[in-house]
C-alpha positions in Angstrom: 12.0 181.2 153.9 13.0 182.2 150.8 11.0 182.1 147.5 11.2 182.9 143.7 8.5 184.2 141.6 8.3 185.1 138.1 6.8 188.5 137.6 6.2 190.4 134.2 8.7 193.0 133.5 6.4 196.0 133.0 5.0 194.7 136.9 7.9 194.5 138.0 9.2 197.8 136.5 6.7 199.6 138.0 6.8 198.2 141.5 10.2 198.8 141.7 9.6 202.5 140.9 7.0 202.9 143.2 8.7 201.4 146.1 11.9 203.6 145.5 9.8 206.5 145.1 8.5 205.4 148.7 12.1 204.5 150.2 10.8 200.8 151.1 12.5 197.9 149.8 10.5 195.8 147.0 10.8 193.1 149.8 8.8 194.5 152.4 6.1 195.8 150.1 5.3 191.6 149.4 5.6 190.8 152.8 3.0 193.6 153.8 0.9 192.2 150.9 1.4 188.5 151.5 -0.1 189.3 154.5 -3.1 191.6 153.8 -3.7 189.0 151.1 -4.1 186.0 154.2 -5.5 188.1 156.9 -8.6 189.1 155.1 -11.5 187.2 155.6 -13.4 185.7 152.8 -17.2 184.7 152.8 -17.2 180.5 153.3 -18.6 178.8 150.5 -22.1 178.5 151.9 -22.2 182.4 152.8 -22.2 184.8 149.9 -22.1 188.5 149.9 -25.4 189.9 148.2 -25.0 192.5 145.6 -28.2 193.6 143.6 -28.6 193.8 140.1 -28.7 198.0 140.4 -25.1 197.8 141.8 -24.0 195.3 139.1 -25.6 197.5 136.7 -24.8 201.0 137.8 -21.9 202.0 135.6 -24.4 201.4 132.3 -27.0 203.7 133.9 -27.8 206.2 131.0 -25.7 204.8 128.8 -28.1 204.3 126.0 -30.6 206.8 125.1 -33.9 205.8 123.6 -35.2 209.4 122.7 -38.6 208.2 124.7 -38.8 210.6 127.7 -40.7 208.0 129.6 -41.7 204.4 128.7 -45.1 204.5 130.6 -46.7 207.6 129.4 -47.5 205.0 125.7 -49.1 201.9 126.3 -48.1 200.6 123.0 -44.8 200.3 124.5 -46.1 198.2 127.5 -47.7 196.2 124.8 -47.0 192.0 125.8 -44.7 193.0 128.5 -44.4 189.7 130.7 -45.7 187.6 128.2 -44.2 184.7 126.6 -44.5 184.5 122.7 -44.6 180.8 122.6 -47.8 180.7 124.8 -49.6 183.2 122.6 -52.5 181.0 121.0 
């Protein structure tokens, strides 16, 4: 079957580079990925893979520095921690 799909030039540019510099035809490079694309198996929607908040989070590990070596050596920094303002009577 044959189809037509619009592509952006600087895609398409670049696909066409890289399958010349490979020696395969820009054909068979969609075919292959068509397929990879439908073969792979998905989690239904009931079943969801788990991923924790640490792997969400991992890239901004570090990324901001607070100049306080450790948070739990003051306890004025643990001051209200858990508590809700609004109940505070």
């Amino acid at each position: 079957m044959k189809a037509t799909i619009e592509i952006p030039d600087d895609l398409y540019r670049k696909i066409k580079a890289k399958s010349a510099l490979e020696g395969r035809p820009i054909r068979d490079v969609a075919i292959e990925l068509f397929g990879a694309w439908v073969s792979e198996s998905r989690p239904s929607e009931g079943e969801r893979s788990f991923v924790s908040v640490s792997e969400l989070m991992a890239d901004l590990c570090g990324a901001i520095d607070s100049s306080v070596s450790d948070l739990s050596t003051n306890p004025a920094y643990l001051e209200g921690l858990g508590r809700d303002p609004a109940c505070d009577h």
